[in-house]
LOSETI-530122 format. One record per residue: residue in one letter; x, y, z of N, C-alpha, C in turn. Coordinates in steps of 0.02 Angstrom, whole numbers, plus 50000, padded with zeros to 5 digits. Example, Ala and Ser with C-alpha at 12.3 -4.5 7.8 and 13.67 -1.06 7.14 Angstrom:
a506604971650390506154977550390506604983550390 s506424988850354506844994750357506455000250394 
//
This chain:
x493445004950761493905006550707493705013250677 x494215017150658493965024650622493575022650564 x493295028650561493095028550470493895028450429 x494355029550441494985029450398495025020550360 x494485015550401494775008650368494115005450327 x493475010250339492865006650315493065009050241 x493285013750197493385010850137493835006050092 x494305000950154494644998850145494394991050143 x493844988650144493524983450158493554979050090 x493874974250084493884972150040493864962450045 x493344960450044493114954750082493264947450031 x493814943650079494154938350055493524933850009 x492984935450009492274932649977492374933549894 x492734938449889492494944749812493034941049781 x493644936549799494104933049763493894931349703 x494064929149641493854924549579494224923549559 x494234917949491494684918149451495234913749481 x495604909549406495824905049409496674902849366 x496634908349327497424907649276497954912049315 x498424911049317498894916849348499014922049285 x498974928749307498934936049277499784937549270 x500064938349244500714942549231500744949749212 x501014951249235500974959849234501804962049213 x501974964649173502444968149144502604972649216 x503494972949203503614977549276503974985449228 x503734989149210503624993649188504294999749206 x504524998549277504925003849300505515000849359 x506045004149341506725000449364506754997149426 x506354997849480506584995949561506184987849514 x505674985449532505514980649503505464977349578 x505274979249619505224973049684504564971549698 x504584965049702504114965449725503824959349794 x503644959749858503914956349920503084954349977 x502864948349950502114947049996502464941650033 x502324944450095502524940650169501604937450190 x501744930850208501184928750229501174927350308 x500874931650333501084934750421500674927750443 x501374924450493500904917850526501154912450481 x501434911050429501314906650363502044903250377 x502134897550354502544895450393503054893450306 x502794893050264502994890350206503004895850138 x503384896250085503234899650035502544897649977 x502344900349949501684895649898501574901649859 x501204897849795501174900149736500344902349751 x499954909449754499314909449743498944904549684 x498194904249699497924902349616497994908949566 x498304915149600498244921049546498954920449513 x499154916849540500094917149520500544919849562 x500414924349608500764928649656501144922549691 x501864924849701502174921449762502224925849836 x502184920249882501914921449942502544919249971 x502754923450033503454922750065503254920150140 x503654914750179503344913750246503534918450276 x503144919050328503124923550397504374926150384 x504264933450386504984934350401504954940550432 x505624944250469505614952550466505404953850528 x505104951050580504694952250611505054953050678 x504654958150735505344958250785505004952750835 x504614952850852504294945350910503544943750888 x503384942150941502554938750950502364931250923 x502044929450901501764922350901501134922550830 x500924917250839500844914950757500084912950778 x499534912050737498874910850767498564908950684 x497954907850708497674904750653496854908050666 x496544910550610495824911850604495394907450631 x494894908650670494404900750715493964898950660 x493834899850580493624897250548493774899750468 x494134894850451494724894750389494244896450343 x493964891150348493554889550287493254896050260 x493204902250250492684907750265493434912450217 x494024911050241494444912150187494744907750119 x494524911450080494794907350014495694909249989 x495734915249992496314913049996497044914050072 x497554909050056497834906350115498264911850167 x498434915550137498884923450179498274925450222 x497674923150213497074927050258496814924850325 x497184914850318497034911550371497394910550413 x497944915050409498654915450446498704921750483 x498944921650525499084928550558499754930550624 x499984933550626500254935950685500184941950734 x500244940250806499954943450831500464943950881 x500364950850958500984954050983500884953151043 x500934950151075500814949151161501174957251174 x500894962951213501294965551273501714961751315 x501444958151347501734956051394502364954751389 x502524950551311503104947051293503524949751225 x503104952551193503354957051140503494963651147 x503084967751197503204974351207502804978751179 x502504985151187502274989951168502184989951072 x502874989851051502974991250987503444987450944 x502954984050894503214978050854503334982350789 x503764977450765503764980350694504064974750645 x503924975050579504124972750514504524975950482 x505484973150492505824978450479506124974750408 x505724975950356506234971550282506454977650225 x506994972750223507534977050172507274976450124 x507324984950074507074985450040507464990050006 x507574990049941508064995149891507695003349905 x508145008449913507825015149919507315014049859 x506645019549855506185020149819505685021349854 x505135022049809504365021749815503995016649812 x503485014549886503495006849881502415009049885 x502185002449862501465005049870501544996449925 x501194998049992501164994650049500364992250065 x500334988450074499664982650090499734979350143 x499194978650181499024975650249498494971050258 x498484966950262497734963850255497454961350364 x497014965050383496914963850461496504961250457 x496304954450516495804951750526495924948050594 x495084948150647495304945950683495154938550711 x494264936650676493834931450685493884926850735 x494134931050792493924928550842494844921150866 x495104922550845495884917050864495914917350904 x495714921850969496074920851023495414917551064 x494804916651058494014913251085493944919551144 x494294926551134494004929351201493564934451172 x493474932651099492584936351061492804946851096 x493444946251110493564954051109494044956951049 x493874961650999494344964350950494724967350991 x495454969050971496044970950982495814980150973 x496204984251011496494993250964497034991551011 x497374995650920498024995750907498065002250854 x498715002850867499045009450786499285004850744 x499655006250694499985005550651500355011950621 x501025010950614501365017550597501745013750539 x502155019450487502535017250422503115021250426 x503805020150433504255025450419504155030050489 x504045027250521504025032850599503135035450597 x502905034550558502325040250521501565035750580 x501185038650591500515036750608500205034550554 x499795031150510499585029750479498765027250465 x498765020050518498005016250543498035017050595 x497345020950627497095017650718496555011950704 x496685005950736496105001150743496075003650814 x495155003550816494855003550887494334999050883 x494374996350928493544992150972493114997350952 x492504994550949492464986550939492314989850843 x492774984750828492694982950757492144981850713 x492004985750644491314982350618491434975450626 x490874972550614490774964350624490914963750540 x490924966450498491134964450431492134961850447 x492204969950472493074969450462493154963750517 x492964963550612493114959350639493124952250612 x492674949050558492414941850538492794939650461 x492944946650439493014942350366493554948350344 x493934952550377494524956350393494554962050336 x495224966350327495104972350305495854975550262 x495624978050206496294976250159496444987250167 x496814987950200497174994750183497664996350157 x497955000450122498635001250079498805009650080 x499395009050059499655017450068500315017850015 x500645023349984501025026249931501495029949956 x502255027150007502725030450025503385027950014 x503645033050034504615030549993505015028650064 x505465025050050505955020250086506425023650060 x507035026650097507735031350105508025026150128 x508015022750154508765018550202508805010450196 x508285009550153508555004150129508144998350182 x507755000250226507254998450272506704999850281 x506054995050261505444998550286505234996050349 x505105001250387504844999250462504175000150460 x503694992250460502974993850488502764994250539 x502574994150606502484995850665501974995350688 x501614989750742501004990850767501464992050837 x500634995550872500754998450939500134997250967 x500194992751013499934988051087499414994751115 x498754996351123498605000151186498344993251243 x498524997151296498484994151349498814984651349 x498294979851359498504974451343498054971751289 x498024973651228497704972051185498244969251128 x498404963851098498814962251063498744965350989 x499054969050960499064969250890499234964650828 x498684963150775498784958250743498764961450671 x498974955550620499164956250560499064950850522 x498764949950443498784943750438499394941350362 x499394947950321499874950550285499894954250285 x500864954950241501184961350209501424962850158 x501284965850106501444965950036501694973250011 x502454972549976502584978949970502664977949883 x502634982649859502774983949777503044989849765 x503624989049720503694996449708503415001549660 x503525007149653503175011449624503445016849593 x503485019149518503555023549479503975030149528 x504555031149533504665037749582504225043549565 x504015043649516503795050749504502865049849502 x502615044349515502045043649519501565048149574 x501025047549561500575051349609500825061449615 x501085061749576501185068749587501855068949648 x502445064049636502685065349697503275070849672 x503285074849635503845079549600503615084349648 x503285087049658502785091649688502685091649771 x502365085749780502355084149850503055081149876 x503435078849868504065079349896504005070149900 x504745068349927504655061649976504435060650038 x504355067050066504205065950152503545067450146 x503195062550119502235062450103501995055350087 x501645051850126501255046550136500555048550112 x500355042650047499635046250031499415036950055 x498915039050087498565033850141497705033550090 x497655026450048497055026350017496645026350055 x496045032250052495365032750087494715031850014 x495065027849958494695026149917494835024849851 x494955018549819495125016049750494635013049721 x494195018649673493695016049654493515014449558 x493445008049555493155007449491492525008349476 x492185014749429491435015349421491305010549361 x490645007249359490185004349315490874997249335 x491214993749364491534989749365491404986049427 x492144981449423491914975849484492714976149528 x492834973849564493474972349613493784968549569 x494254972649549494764968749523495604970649535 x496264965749533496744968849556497134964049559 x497934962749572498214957549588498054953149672 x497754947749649497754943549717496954944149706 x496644947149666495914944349688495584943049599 x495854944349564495634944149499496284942249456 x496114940549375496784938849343497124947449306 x496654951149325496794959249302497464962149343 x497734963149301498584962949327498384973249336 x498934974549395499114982549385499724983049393 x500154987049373500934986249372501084988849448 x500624993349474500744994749552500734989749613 x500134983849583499744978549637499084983149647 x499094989049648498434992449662497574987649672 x497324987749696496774983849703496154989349682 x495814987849641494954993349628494754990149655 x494004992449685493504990949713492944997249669 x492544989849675491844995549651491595003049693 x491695006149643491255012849664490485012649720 x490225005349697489325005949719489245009949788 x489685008749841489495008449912489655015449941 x490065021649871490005029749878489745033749860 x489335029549806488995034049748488335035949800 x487995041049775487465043349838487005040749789 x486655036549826486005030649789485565036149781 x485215042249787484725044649771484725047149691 x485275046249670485315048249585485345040649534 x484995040149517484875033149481485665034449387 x485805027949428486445031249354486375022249309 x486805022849267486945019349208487445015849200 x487625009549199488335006649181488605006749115 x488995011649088489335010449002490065005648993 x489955003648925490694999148927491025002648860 x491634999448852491845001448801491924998048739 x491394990948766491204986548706491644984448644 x492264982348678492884983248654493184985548623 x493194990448621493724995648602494114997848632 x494834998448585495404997148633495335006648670 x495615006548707495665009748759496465013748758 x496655021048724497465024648735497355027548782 x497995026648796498245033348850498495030648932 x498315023348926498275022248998498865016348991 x498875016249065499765011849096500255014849058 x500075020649057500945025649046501215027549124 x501765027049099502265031549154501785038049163 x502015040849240502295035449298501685033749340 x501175034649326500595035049364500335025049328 x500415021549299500555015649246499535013049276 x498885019749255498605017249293498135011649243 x498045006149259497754998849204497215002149156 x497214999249111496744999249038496164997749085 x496074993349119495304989449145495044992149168 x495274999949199494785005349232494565010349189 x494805010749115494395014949059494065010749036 x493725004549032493425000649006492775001749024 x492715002549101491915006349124492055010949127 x491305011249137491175020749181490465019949186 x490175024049233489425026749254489325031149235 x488625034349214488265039449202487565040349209 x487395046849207486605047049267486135045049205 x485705042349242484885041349194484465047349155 x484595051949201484425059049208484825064449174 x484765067849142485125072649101485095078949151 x484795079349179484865085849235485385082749294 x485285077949321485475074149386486445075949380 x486605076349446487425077549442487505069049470 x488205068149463488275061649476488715061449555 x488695058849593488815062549661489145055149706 x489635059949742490165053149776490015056349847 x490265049449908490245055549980490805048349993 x491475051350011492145049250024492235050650095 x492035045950123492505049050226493045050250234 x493375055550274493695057850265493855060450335 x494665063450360494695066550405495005071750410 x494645076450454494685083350446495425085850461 x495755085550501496595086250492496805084850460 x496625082250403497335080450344496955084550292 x497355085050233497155087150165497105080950118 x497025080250057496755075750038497085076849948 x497285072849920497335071649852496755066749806 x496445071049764495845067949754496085065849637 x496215061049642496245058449547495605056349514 x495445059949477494845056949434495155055549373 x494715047449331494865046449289494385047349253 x494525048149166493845047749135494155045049046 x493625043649014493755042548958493095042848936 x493075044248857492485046648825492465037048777 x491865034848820491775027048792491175025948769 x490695031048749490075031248720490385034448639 x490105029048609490275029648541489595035248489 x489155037648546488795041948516489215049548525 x489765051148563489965056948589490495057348509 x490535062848474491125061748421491325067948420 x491255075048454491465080348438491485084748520 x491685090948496492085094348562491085099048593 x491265099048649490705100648683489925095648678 x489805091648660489495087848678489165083848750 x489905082448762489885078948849490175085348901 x490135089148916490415094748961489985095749045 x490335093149098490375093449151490535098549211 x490475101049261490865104049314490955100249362 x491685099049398491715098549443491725099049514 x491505098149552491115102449621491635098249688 x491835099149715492335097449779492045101549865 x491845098349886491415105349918491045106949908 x491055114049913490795119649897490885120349834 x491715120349817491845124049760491925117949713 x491895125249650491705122049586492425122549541 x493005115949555493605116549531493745117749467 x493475114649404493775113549355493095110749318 x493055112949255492395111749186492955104049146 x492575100149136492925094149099492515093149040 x492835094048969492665090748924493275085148890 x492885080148920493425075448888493665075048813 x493175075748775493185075448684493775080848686 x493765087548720493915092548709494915090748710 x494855087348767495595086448801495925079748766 x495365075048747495975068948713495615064548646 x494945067348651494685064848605494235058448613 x493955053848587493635048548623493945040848631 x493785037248684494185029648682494875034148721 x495045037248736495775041148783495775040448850 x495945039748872496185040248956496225046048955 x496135049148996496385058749050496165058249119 x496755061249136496765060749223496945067849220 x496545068549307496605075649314496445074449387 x496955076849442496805075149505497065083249545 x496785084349605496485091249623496585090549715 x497045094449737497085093449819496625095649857 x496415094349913495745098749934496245100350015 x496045103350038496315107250109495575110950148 x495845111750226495475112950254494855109950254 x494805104050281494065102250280493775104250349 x492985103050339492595104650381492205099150420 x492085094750367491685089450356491915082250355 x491995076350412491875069950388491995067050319 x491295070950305491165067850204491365071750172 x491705070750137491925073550050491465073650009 x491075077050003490575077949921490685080749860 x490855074249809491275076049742490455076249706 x490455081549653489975081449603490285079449530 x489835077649502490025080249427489405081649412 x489165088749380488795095349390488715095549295 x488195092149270488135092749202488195099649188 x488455099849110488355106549071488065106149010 x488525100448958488075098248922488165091648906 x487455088648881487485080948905487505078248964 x487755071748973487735070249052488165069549078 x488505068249127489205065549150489385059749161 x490025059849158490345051949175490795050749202 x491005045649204491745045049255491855037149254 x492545036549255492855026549253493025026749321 x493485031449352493625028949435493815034149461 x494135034149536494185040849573494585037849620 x494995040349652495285039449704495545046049750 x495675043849808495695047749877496035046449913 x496785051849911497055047449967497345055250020 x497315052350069497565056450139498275058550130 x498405066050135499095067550105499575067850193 x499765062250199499975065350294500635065050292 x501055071850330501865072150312502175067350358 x502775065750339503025061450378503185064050445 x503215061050508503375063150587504105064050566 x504335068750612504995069150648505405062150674 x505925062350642506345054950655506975057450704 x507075051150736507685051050759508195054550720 x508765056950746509275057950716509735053950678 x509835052750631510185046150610510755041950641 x511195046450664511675043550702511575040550762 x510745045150782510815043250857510265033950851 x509945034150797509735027350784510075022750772 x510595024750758511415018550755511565017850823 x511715023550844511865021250929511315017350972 x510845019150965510165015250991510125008950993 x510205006450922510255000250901510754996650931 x511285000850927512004994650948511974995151024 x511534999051053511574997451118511014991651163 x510394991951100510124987051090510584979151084 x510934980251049511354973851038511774973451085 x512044975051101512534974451155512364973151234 x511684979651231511404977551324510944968351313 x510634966051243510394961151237509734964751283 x509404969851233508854972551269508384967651252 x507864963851290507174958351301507024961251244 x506344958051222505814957851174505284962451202 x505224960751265504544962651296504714970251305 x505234973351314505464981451281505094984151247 x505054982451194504824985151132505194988251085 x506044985351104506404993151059506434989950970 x505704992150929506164992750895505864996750832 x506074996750774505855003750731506405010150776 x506115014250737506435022450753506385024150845 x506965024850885506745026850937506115033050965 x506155036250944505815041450937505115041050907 x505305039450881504415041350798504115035850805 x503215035450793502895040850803502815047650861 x502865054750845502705056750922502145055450947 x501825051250921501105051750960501195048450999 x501765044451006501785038251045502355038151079 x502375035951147503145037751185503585033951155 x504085034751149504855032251143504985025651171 x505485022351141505645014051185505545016151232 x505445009251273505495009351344505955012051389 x505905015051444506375019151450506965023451420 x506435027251362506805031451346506575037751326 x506735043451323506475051551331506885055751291 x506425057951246506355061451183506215068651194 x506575072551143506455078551143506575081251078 x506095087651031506265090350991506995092850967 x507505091750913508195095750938508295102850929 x508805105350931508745110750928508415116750858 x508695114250801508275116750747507735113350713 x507405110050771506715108950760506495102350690 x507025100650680506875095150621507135088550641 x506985085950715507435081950708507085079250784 x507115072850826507125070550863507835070050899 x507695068550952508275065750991508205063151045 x508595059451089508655055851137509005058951208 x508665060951242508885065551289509005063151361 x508415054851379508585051651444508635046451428 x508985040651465508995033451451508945030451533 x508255028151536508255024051610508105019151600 x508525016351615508395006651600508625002151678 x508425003451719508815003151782508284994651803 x508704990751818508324984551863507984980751802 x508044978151753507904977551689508644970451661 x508874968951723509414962751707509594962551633 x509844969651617510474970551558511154968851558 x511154962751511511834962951520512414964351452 x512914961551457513244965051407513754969751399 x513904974651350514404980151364514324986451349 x514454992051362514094998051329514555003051280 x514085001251234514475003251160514735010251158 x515265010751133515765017951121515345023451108 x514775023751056514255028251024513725028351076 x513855026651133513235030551185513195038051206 x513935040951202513805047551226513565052651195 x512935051551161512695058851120512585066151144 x512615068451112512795075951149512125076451150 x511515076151147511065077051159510675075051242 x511105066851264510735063851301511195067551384 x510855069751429510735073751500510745067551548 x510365062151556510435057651593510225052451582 x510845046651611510895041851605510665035651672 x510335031751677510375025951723510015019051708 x510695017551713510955009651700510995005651769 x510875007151831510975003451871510634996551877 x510674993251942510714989051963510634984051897 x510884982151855510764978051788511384973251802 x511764969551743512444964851762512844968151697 x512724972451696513224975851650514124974351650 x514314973451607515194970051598515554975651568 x516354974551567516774979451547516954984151556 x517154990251520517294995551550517055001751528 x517045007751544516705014151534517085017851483 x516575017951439517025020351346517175030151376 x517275029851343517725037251346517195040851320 x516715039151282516355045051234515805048151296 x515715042051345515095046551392515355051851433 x516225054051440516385058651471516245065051420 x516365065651349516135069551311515595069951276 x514875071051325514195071651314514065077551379 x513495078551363513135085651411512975082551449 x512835073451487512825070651550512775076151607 x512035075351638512085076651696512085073251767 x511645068751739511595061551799511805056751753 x512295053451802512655045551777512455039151844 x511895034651812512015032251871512215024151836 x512575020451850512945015851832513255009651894 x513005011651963512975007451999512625000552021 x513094996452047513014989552037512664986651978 x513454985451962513484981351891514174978951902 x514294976951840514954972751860515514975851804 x515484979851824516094985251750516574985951785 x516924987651756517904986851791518184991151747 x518844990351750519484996051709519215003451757 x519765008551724519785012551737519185016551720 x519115021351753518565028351758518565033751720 x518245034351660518715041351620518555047451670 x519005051251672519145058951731518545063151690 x518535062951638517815067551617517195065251632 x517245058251639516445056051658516365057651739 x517005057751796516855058351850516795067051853 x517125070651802517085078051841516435078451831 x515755074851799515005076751816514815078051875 x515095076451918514945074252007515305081952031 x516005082652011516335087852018515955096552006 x515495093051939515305101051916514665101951946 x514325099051992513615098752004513305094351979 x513565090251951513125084851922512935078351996 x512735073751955512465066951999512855062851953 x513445056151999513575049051949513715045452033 x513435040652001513645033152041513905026752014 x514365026552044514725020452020515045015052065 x514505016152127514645012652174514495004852163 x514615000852180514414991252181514834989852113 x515344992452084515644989052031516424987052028 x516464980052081517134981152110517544980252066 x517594980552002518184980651971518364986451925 x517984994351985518195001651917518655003251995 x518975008051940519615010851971519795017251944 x520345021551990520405026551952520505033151977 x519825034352009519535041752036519455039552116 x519335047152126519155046352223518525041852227 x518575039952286518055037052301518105028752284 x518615026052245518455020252215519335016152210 x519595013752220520175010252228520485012152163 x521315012752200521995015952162521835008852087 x521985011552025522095005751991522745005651976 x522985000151962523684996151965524174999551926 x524734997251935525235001851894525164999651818 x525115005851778524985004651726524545003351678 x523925004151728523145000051720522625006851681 x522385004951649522025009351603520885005951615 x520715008051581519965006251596519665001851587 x520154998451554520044989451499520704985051515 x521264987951554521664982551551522384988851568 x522824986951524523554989951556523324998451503 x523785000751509523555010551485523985011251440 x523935015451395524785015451338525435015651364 x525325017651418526145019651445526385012951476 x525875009051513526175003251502526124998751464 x525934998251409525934996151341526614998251307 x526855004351310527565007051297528005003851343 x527865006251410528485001651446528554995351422 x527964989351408528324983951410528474983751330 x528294985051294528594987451205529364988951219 x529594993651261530124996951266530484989251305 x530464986551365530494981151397531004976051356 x530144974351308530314968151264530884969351207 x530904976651194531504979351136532334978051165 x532234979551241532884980151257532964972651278 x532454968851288532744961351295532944958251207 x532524958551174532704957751095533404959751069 x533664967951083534194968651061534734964151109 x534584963751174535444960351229535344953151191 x534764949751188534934943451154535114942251083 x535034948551036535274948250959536184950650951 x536294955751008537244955851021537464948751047 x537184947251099537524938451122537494934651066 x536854933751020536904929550956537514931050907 x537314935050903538004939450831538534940450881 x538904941650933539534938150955539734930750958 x539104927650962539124918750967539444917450897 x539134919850859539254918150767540044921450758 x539984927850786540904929750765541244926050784 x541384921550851541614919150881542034912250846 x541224909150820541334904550792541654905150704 x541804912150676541954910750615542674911450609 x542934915950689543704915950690543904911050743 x543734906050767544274901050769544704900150745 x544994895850714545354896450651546214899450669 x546134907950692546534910450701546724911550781 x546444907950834546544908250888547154906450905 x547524906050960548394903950972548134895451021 x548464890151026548474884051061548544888451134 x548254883751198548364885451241549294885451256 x549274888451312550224885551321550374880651336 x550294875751382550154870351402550484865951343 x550044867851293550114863151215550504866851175 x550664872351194551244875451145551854872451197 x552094869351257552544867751286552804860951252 x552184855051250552334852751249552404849151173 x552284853351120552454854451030553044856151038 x553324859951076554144863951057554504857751102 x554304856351154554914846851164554594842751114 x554064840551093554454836351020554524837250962 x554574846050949555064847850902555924846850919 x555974847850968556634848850972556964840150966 x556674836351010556634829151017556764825650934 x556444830250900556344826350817557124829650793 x557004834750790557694839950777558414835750785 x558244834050848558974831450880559124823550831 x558744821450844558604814250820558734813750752 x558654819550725558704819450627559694821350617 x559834826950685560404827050693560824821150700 x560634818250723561104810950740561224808650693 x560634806550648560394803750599561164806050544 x560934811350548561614812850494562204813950489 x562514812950556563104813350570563294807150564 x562934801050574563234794350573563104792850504 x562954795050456562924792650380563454797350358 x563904791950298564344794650289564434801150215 x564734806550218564704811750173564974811150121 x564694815150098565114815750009565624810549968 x566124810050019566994809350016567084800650030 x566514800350044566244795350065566914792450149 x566944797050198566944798350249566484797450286 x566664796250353566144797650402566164804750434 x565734809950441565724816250485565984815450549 x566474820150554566764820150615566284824150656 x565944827650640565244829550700564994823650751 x565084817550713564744812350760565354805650803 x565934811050784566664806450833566384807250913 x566544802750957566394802751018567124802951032 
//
């Protein structure tokens, strides 16, 4: 393991304490999210903390420490861990999380779960970013009784991706994950930007003890964990533990830095009035470093300005003269933190370099300022993904987190990365996934103008060929034997036309182009084409209107009856027994006698 994790040692032993601690949430995001990796259930710590079961996670399997008992508390005796074989290269912990500034915790351990008495190396990356290398063989402290690291970076998308990465066949393990959020403007991030990960290489309480949420009832509004100073201080200077013998303590857990009252409460100082008081911080030489000192004037003999006066020494150089009286007076908090660049050295050697009186100090911290890697392109991580979903890419892949990022580390599995063109940006330039029994359909957003070649063969790929891969810079298409059908878009085949390479041989149901069977009248790449989609639209219109004139003549038909003429037939035989009645009424009245009371001679025979 590097020196990047031995000051991170923080041994499930040092636990205490028994009331649950409440901590005021000080600043708007307010999240706060402990996954117990391996844990199958939610539970309440004895500190009060709630503990979330195992979630987020993209594969691997669940294991247990070969001797519990040795952890006191329960997130420590749990773990998950990443088969290669079956999980893939690169796992990750992908949980939603509100944009912000999150402070991130890891707790690793390995004690032996798997009985093959070999520690695991592995990376760990944050946000695409490199972050932890674990290497073999592990101190026997961190291998047996495991190792608490944490880091100070911001979440943009609403996702934090944690990421271990497999070397060779060594499984990467985890036993928790704890995120909290954090003050946006904390740590100096106005300055250093969002695209800056400060990676603790040291949170130290002087003249104090380990205290923090999850191991003490000493609440910090960050989760931040102290650890005693003892194990940096350079033992050849004999120093002093001071308290502040209760007195209350201003200035501290303000915005945005919110850092706890309980670390101005101590402080150390030398025995020696000549003696400087002296730290040695490991450290690594490629990065630069953000270094915070705290101090407060807690000796109630100090009451005026120049009394206690210090230099500070970083290096070589001699940064900054501190008189605390001078700057806040006594019982005050003051922070004053100082970047260092260009190192030379492993060790960091901080002084405090008397001037007058002796020096002092409550805590110090150190953290690794490392910029974030180059990410995928955003869009093209949407396409990634959904092609993930759609081909139903295995586990044992590894696709998941940022295609691209870390560069230290190759790209999903079969897939090939390149700087883009103005240099801020990743991209996806090959996709070989060939013999890899993909199946599925291939999503519309594959054709990025970035990606040159494609092969998808021999897989069981379904459906038909989206239109967008004819408008990409495609140079090789290989897409043979699979089982895709519909039509061929004419831009994806002129690749072959312009000098390019495509195959699309073994897929008996594409059609279209030379080389590959006429498709049907009307037939498009998925089914019928607009035009015959129009024809039969047009089709179905002209059958709709001939049957809506037959209806509405049916109805006229029927409302003028009425005025139709009798056939003749029945007009023949109405006019004989009209006439028949006629005659008969005639008779009728010729034989009754008239007026005159006569009989009508009309009816004399």
């Amino acid at each position: 393991m590097s020196a990047l994790f031995l000051v991170f040692l923080l041994f499930s032993s040092a636990s205490g304490g028994t009331n649950p601690a409440s901590s005021p949430d000080p600043f708007t995001a307010g999240v706060s999210l402990n996954i117990d990796c391996g844990g199958a259930a939610n539970f309440t710590s004895e500190f009060g903390r709630a503990w979330v079961a195992d979630r987020f996670f993209s594969a691997g399997a669940t294991g247990l420490v070969a001797e519990p008992h040795r952890f006191l508390q329960q997130q420590e005796r749990t773990l998950r861990f990443f088969p290669p074989v079956s999980a893939g290269k690169k796992n990750c912990y992908s949980v939603p999380l509100p944009p912000g500034r999150y402070y991130v915790r890891t707790f690793t351990v390995y004690d032996n779960y798997d009985s093959k008495l070999r520690t695991p190396s592995f990376d760990v990356s944050f946000e695409g970013t490199l972050v932890y290398a674990w290497r073999s063989p592990w101190p026997e402290a961190a291998a047996r009784s495991g190792a608490y690291a944490d880091l100070i970076a911001s979440v943009l998308d609403g996702t934090a991706n944690l990421c271990f990465y497999s070397i060779a066949t060594d499984p990467p393990v985890v036993a928790s994950v704890e995120f909290s959020a954090v003050h946006p403007l904390a740590y100096d991030s106005a300055s250093t930007g969002t695209d800056m990960i400060l990676i603790n290489y040291g949170r130290l309480t002087s003249g104090g003890s380990l205290f923090g949420p999850g191991f003490t009832n000493d609440s910090d509004a960050f989760s931040r964990v102290w650890q005693s100073d003892a194990d940096f201080r350079s033992l050849d200077v004999p120093i002093k533990a001071l308290s502040a013998g209760g007195h209350r303590i201003f200035g501290a857990n303000q915005a945005p830095n919110y850092f706890p009252v309980k670390l101005y409460e101590t402080a150390v100082t030398t025995v020696n009035p000549s003696d400087a008081l002296e730290y040695l911080l490991p450290v690594d030489t490629r990065l630069d470093y953000m270094v915070w000192f705290h101090f407060a004037e807690i000796d109630s003999g100090v009451t005026r300005v120049g009394q206690r006066v210090f230099d500070v020494v970083i290096g070589e150089e001699n940064v900054t003269r501190i008189d605390i009286y001078k700057e806040v007076g006594g019982f005050n908090a003051f922070k004053w933190h100082h970047i260092v660049e260009n190192l030379t050295s492993t060790t960091l050697v901080v002084k405090l370099v008397p001037v007058a009186g002796k020096p002092i100090i409550c805590g110090l911290e150190n953290y690794a300022m490392v910029p974030l890697d180059l990410a995928t392109v955003p869009r093209q991580v949407m396409a990634m993904q959904a092609l993930k979903e759609s081909l139903r890419i295995p586990d044992r892949m590894g696709w998941n987190g940022d295609p691209c990022a870390p560069s230290t580390w190759d790209a999903w599995e079969g897939v090939t990365c390149h700087h883009s063109d103005n240099g801020q940006n990743l991209v996806v330039t090959q996709l070989n996934l060939s013999s890899n029994s993909l199946g599925g359909t291939l999503p519309s957003g594959l054709g990025q103008g970035s990606l040159v070649s494609l092969d998808l063969s021999s897989n069981q790929l379904t459906g038909g060929i989206p239109d967008s891969l004819g408008s990409s810079n495609l140079k090789v298409v290989l897409l043979n034997n699979n089982q895709l059908d519909g039509q061929v878009p004419e831009k994806l085949y002129s690749i072959g036309v312009h000098g390019g390479i495509i195959d699309l041989s073994g897929n008996k149901g594409l059609c279209g182009v030379p080389t590959l069977p006429a498709c049907p009248l009307f037939w498009d790449k998925r089914g019928l084409s607009t035009a015959g989609k129009i024809a039969i639209g047009l089709s179905c219109a002209f059958v709709v209107i001939v049957l809506l004139l037959i209806y509405l003549f049916c109805i006229r038909r029927q409302n003028d009856d009425y005025d139709f003429e009798f056939p003749q037939d029945l007009i023949s035989i109405a006019a004989k027994r009209n006439r028949y009645q006629r005659q008969k009424l005639m008779l009728v009245e010729m034989e009754a006698p008239n007026s005159n009371g006569f009989p009508s001679t009309s009816n004399a025979r």
